[in-house]
ZAZA-930359 format. One record per residue (C-alpha): residue number from 1; residue in three letters; x, z, y; chain. Coordinates in steps of 0.2 Angstrom, whole numbers, plus 5000, padded with zeros to 4 digits. Last residue first. Layout:
residues N
+-----+-----+------+------+------+---+
!   k !   r !   xx !   zz !   yy ! c !
+-----+-----+------+------+------+---+
! NUM ! ALA !    X !    Z !    Y ! A !
...
+-----+-----+------+------+------+---+
//
This chain:
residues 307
+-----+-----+------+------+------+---+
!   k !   r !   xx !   zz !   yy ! c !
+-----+-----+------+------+------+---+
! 307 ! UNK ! 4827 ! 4611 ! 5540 ! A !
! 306 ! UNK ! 4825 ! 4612 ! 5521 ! A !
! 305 ! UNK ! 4816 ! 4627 ! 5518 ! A !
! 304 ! UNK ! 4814 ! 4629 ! 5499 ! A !
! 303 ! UNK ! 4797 ! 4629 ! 5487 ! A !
! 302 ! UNK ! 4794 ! 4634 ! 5469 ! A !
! 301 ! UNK ! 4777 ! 4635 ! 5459 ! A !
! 300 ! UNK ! 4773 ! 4638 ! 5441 ! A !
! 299 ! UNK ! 4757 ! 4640 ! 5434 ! A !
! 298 ! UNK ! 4749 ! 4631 ! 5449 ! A !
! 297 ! UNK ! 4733 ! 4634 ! 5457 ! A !
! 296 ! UNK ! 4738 ! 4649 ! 5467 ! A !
! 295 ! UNK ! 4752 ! 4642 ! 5474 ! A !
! 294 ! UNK ! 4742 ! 4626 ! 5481 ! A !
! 293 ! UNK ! 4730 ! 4639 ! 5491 ! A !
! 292 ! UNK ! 4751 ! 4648 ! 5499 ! A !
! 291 ! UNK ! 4757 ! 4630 ! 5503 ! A !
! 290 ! UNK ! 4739 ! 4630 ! 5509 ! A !
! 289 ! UNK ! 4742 ! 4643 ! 5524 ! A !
! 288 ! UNK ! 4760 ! 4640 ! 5524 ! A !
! 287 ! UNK ! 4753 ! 4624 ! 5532 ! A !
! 286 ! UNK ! 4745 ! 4629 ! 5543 ! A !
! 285 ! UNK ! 4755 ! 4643 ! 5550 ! A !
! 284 ! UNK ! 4767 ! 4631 ! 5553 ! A !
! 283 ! UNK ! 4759 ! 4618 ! 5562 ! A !
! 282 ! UNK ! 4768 ! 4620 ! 5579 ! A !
! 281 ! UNK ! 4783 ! 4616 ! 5572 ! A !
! 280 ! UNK ! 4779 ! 4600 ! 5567 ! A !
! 279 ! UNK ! 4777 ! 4595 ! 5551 ! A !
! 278 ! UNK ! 4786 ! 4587 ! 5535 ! A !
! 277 ! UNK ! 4781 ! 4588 ! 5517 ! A !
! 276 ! UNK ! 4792 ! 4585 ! 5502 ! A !
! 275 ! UNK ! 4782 ! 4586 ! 5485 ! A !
! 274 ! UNK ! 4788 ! 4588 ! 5467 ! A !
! 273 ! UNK ! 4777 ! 4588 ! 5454 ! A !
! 272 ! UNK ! 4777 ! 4594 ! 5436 ! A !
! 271 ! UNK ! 4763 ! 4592 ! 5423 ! A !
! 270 ! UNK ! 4756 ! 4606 ! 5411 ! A !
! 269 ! UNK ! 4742 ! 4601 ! 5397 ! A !
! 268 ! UNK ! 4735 ! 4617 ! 5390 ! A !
! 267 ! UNK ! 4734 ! 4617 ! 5373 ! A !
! 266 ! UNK ! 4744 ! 4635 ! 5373 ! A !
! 265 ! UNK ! 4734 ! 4642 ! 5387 ! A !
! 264 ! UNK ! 4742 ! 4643 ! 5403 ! A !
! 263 ! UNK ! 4747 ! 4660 ! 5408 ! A !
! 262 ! UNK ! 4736 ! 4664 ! 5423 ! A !
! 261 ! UNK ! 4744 ! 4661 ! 5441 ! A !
! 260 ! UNK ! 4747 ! 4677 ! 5452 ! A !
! 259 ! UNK ! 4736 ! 4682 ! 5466 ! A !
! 258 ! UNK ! 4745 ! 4680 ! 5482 ! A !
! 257 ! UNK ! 4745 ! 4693 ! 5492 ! A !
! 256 ! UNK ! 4730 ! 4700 ! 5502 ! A !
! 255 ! UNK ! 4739 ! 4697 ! 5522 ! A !
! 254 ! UNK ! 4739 ! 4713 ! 5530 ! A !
! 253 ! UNK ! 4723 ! 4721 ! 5540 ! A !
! 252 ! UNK ! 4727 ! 4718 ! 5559 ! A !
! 251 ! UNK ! 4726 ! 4736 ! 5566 ! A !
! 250 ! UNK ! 4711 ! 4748 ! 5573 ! A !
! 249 ! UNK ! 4721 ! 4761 ! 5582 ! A !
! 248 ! UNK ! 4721 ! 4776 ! 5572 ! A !
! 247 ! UNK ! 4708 ! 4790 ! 5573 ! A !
! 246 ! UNK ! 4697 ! 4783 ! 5558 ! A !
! 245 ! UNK ! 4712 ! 4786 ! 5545 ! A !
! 244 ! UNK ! 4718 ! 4767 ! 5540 ! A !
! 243 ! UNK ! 4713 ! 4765 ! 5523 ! A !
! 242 ! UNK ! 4725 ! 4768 ! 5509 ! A !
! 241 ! UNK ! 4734 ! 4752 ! 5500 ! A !
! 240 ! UNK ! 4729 ! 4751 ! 5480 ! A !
! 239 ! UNK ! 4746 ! 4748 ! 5473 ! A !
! 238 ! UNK ! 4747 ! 4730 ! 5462 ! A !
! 237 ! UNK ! 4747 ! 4732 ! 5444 ! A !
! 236 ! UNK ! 4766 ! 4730 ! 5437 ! A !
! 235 ! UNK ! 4772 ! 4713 ! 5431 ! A !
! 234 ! UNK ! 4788 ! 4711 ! 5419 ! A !
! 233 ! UNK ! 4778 ! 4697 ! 5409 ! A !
! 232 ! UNK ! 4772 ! 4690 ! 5422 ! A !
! 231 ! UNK ! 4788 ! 4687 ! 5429 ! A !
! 230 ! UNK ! 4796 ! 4680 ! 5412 ! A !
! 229 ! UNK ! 4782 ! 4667 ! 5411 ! A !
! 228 ! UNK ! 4786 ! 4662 ! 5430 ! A !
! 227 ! UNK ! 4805 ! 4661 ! 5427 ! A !
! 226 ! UNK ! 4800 ! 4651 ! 5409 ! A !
! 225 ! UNK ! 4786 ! 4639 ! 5418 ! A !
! 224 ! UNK ! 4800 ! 4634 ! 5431 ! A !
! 223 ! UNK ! 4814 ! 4630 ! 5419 ! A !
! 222 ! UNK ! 4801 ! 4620 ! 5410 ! A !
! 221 ! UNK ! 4796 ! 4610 ! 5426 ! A !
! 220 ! UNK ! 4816 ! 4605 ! 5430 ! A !
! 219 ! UNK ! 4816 ! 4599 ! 5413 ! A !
! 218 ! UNK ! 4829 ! 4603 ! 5403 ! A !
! 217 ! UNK ! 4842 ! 4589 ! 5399 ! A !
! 216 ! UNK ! 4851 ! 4595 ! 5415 ! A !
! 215 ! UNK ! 4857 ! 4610 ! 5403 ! A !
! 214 ! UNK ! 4856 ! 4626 ! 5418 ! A !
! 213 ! UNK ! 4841 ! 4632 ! 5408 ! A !
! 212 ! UNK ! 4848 ! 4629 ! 5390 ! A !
! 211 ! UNK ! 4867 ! 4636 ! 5392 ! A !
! 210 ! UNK ! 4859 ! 4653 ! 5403 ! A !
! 209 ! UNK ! 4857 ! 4655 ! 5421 ! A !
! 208 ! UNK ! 4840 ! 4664 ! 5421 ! A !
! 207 ! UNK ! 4850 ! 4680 ! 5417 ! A !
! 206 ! UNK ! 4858 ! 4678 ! 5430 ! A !
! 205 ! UNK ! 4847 ! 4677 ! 5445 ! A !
! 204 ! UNK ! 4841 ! 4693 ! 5443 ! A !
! 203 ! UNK ! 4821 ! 4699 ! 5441 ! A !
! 202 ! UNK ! 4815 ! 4712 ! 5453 ! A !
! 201 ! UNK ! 4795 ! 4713 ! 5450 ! A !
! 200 ! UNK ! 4787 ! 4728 ! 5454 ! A !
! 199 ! UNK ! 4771 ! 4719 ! 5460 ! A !
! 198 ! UNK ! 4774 ! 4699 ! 5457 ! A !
! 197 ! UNK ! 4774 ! 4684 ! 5470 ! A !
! 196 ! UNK ! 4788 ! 4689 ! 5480 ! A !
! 195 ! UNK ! 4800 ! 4691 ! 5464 ! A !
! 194 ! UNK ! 4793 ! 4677 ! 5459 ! A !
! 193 ! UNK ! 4799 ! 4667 ! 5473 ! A !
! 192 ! UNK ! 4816 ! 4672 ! 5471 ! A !
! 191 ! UNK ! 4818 ! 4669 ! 5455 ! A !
! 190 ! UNK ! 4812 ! 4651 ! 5456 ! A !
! 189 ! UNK ! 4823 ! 4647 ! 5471 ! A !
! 188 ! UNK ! 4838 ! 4653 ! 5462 ! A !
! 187 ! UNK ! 4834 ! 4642 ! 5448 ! A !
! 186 ! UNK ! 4830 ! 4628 ! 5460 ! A !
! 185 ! UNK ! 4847 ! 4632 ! 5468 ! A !
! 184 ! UNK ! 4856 ! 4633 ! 5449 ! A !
! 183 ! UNK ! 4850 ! 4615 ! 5446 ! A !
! 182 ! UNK ! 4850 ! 4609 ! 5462 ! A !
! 181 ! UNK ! 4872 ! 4613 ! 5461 ! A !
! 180 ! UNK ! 4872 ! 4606 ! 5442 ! A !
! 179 ! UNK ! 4864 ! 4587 ! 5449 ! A !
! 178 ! UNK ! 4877 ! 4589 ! 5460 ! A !
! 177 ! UNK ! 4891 ! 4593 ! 5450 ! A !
! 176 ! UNK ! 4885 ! 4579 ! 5438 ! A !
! 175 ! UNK ! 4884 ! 4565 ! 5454 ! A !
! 174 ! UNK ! 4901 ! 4571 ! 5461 ! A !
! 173 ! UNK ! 4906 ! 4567 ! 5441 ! A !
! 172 ! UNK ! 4900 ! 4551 ! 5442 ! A !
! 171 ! UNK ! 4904 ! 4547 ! 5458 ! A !
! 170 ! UNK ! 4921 ! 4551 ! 5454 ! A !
! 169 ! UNK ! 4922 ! 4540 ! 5436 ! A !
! 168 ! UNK ! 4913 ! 4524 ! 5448 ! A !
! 167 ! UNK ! 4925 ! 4527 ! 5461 ! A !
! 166 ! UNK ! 4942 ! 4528 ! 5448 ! A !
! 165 ! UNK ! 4934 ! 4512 ! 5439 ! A !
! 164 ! UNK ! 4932 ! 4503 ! 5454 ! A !
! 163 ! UNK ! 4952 ! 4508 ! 5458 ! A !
! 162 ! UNK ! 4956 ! 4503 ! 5441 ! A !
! 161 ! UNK ! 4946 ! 4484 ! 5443 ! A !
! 160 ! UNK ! 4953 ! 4481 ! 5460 ! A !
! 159 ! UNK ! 4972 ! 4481 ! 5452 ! A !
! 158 ! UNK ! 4968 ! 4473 ! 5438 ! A !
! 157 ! UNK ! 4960 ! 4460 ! 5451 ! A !
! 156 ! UNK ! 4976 ! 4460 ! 5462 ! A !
! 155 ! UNK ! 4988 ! 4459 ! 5447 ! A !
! 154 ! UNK ! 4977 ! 4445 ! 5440 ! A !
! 153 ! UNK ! 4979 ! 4435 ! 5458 ! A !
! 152 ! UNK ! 4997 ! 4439 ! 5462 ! A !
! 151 ! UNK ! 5000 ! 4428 ! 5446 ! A !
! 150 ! UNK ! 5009 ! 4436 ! 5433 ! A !
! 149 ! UNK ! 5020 ! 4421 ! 5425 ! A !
! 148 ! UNK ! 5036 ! 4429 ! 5431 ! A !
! 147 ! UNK ! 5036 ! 4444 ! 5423 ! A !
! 146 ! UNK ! 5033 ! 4460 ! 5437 ! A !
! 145 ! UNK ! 5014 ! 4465 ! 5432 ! A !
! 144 ! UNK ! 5018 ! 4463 ! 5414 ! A !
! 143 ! UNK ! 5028 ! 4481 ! 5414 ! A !
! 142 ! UNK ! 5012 ! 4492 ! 5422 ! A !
! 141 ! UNK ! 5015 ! 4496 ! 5438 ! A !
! 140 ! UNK ! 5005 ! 4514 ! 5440 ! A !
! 139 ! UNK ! 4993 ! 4515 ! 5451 ! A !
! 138 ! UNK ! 4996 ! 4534 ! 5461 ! A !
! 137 ! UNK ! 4979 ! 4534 ! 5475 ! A !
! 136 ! UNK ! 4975 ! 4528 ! 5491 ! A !
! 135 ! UNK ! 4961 ! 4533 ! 5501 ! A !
! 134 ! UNK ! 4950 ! 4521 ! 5502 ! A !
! 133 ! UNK ! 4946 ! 4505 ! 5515 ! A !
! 132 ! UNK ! 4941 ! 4491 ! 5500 ! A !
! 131 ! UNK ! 4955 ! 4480 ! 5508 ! A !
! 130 ! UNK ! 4966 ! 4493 ! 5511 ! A !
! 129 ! UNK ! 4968 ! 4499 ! 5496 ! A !
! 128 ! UNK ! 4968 ! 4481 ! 5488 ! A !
! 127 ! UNK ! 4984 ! 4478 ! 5501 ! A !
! 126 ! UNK ! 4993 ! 4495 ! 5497 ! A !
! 125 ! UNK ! 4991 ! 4488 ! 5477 ! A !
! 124 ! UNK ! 4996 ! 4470 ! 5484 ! A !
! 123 ! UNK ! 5012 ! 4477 ! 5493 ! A !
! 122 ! UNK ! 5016 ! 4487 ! 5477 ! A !
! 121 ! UNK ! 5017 ! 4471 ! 5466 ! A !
! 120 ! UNK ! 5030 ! 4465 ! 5481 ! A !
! 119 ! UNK ! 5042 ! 4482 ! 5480 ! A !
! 118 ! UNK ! 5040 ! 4477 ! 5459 ! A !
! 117 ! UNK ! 5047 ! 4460 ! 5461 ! A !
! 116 ! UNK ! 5065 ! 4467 ! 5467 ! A !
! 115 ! UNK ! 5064 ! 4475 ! 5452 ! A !
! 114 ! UNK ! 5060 ! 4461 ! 5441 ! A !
! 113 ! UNK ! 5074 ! 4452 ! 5447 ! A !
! 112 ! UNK ! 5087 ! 4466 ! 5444 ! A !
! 111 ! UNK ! 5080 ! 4467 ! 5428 ! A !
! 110 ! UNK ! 5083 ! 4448 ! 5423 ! A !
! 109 ! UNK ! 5101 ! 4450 ! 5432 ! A !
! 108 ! UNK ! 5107 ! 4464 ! 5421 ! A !
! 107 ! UNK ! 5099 ! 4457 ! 5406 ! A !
! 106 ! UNK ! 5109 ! 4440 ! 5408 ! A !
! 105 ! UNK ! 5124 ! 4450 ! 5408 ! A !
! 104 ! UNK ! 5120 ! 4462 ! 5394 ! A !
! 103 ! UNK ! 5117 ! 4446 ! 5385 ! A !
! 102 ! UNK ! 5130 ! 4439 ! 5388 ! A !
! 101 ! UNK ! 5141 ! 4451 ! 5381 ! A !
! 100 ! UNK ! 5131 ! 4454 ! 5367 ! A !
!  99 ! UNK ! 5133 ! 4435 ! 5361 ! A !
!  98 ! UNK ! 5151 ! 4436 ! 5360 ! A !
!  97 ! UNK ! 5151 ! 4451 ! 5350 ! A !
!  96 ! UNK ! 5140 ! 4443 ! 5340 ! A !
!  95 ! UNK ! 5147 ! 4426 ! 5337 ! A !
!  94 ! UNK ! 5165 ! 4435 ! 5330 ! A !
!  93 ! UNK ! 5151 ! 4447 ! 5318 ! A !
!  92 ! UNK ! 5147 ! 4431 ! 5310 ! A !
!  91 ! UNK ! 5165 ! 4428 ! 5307 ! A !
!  90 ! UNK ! 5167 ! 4445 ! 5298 ! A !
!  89 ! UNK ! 5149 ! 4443 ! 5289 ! A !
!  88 ! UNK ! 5155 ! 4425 ! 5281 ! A !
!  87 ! UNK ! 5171 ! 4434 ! 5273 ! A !
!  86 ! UNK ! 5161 ! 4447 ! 5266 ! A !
!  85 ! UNK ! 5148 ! 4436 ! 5258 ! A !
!  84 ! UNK ! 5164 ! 4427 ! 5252 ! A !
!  83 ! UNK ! 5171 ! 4442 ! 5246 ! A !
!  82 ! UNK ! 5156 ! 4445 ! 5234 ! A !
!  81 ! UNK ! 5155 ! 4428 ! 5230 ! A !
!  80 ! UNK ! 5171 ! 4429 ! 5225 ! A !
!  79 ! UNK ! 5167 ! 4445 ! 5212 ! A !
!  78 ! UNK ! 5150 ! 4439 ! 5208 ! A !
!  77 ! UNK ! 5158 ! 4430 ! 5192 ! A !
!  76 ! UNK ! 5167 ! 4444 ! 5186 ! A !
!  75 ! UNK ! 5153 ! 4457 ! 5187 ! A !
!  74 ! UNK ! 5141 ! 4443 ! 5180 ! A !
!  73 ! UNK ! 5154 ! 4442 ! 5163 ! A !
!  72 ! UNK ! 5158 ! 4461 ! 5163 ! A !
!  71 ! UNK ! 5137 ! 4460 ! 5163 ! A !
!  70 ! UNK ! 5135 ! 4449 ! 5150 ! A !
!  69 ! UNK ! 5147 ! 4458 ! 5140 ! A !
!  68 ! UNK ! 5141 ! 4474 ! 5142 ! A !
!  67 ! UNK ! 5125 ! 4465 ! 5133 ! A !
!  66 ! UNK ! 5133 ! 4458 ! 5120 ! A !
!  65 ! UNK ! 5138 ! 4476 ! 5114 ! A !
!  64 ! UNK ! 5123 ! 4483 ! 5117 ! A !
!  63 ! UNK ! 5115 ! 4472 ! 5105 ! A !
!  62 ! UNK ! 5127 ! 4474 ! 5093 ! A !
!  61 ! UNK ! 5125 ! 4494 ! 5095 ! A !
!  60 ! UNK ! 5107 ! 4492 ! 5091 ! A !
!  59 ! UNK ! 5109 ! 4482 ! 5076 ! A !
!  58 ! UNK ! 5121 ! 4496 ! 5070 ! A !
!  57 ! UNK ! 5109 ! 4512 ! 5075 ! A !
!  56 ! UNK ! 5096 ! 4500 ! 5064 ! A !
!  55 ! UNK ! 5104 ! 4500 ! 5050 ! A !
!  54 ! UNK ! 5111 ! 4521 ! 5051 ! A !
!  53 ! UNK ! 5093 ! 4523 ! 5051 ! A !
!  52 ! UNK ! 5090 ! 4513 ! 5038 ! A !
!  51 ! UNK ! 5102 ! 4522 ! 5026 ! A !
!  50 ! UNK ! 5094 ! 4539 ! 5031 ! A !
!  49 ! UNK ! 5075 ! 4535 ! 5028 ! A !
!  48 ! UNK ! 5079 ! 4526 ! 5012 ! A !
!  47 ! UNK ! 5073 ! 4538 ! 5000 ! A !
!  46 ! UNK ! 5055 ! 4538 ! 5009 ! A !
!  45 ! UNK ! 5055 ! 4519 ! 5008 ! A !
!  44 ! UNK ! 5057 ! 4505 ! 5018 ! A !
!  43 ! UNK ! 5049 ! 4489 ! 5016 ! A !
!  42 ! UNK ! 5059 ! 4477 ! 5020 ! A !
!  41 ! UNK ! 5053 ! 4459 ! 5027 ! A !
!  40 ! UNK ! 5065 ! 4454 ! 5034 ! A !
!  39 ! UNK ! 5080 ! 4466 ! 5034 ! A !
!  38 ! UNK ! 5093 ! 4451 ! 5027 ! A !
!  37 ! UNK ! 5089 ! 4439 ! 5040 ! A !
!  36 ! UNK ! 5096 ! 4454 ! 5052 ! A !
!  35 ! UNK ! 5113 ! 4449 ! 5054 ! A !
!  34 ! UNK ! 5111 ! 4430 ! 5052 ! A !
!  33 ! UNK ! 5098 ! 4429 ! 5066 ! A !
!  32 ! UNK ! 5113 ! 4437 ! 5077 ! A !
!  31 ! UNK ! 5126 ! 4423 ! 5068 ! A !
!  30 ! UNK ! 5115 ! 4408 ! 5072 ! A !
!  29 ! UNK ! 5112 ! 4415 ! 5091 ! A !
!  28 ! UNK ! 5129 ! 4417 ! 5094 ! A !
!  27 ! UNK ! 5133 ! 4400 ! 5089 ! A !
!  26 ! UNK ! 5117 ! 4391 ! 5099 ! A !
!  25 ! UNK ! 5125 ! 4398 ! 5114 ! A !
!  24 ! UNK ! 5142 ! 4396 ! 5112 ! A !
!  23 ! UNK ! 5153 ! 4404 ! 5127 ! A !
!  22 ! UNK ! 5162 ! 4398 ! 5142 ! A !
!  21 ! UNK ! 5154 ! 4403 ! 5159 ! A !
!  20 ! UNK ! 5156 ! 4391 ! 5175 ! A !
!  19 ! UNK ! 5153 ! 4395 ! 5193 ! A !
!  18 ! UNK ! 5147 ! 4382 ! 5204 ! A !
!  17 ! UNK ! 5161 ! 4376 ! 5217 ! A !
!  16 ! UNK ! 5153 ! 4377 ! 5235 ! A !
!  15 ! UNK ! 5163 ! 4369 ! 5247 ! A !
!  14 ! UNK ! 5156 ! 4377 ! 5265 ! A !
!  13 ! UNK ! 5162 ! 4367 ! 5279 ! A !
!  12 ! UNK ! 5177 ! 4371 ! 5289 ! A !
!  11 ! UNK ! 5183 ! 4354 ! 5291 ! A !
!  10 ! UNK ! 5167 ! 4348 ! 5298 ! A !
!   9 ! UNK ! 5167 ! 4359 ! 5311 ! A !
!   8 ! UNK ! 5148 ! 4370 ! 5312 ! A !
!   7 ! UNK ! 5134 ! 4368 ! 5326 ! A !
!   6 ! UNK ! 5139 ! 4350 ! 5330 ! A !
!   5 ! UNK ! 5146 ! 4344 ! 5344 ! A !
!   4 ! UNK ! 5132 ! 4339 ! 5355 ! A !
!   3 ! UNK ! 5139 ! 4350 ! 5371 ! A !
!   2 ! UNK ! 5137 ! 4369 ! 5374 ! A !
!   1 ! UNK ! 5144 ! 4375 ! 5391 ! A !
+-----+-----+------+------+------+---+
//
């Protein structure tokens, strides 16, 4: 195991020897102001287009040449601390492979532990299940749930918090599909009821199913209205029935059918209610009597036999 020795042996401390370039500054720079002294303040002209050029092609190939030596100069300089960086990387690379190998060790064990925590995070996920008395359903074990310092207590509220959020996404989808079935039964309803009401009138129950009718943001009293208006419109006079020739046994006349609700005025104010009624049996006639009144003072009306 490591001691208090230090990190690096003191015999194989780095000795760093600055590099050292020979060459005189000032000199250089006193013979390259030399060369061009004699240019300042020339004024070329047209007859001296091709001398100068040649000029400047020479003050340009001094320049370069001390350049190229600068850089023979770095090239040869960097050489040893090119093999050094080298040299330093090979021994570096003697910590590495040593390092891996422990490391794939230690890794081994540190998953092996966290898999043998993952049978008790699925213990509390059954446990929460039962708990809140639903069926179960696939959690997935998210990597954080088997670390050390995950305490059974968050994994059991993440836990409760998915499973919350799977009841409240079901109810409200069981909620929308429900809300759609009423939908297509009051429209169902609606059609069917002016089909009673109207002479001649046989309207479908599909053609009423349509994107704005079945949209829940339509009121249920607008759906209504537009079966009732489409009725009217489609409504053929009534038949006059014949009187019963003298001879026959006298009969109990018919019931007059229902007469069928005006077309409210443009201005008029409409308002939508819904009513649940319960009687006894006995009643019945009764009250189909004035659900049949209350139909003939409504522009729209719809009624279905619960029980």
């Amino acid at each position: 195991m490591a001691g208090s020795e230090p990190l690096i042996d003191a015999r194989y401390a780095i000795k760093p020897t600055l590099p050292a370039v020979s060459w005189d500054y000032e000199g250089t720079a006193a013979w390259a102001r030399a060369q061009v002294e004699k240019y300042k303040g020339l004024v070329v002209t047209e007859d001296q287009v091709t001398d100068i050029k040649a000029i400047m092609a020479d003050i340009n190939a001094r320049k370069i040449a001390l350049d190229n030596a600068r850089k023979l100069t770095r090239k040869q300089l960097m050489a040893p601390l090119d093999e050094f960086d080298a040299q330093v990387r090979a021994v570096e690379r003697i910590f590495d492979d040593a390092y891996k190998a422990l490391s794939a060790q230690v890794r081994a064990f540190t998953d092996a532990e966290r898999e043998s925590r993952r049978g008790a995070v699925q213990a509390i996920i059954n446990a929460v299940f039962a708990s809140q008395g639903i069926e179960p359903f696939y959690i997935p074990i998210e990597d954080k749930w088997l670390n050390k310092t995950t305490t059974q207590k968050s994994i059991r509220e993440a836990v409760a918090a998915i499973i919350q959020q799977r009841i409240d996404t079901e109810a409200a989808r069981a909620a929308q599909e429900k809300a759609h079935q009423e939908r297509a039964a009051l429209i169902e309803q609606c059609v069917n009821s002016a089909n009673k009401t109207y002479h001649g009138v046989n309207l479908s129950i599909s053609e009423f199913m349509t994107a704005r009718l079945t949209d829940l943001n339509t009121p249920a009293g607008e759906v209504a209205a537009h079966i009732q208006w489409a009725a009217q419109q489609r409504a053929q006079p009534a038949a006059t029935s014949p009187a019963p020739a003298p001879e026959e046994e006298p009969q109990a006349q018919p019931q007059a059918a229902p007469v069928p609700a005006a077309a409210p005025a443009p201005d008029d104010e409409q308002k939508t209610l819904t009513i649940i009624i319960t009687y006894p049996v006995a009643r019945s006639a009764e009250v189909k009597e004035a659900a049949l009144n209350l139909k003939r003072l409504c522009t729209s009306f719809c009624a279905r036999k619960l029980g």
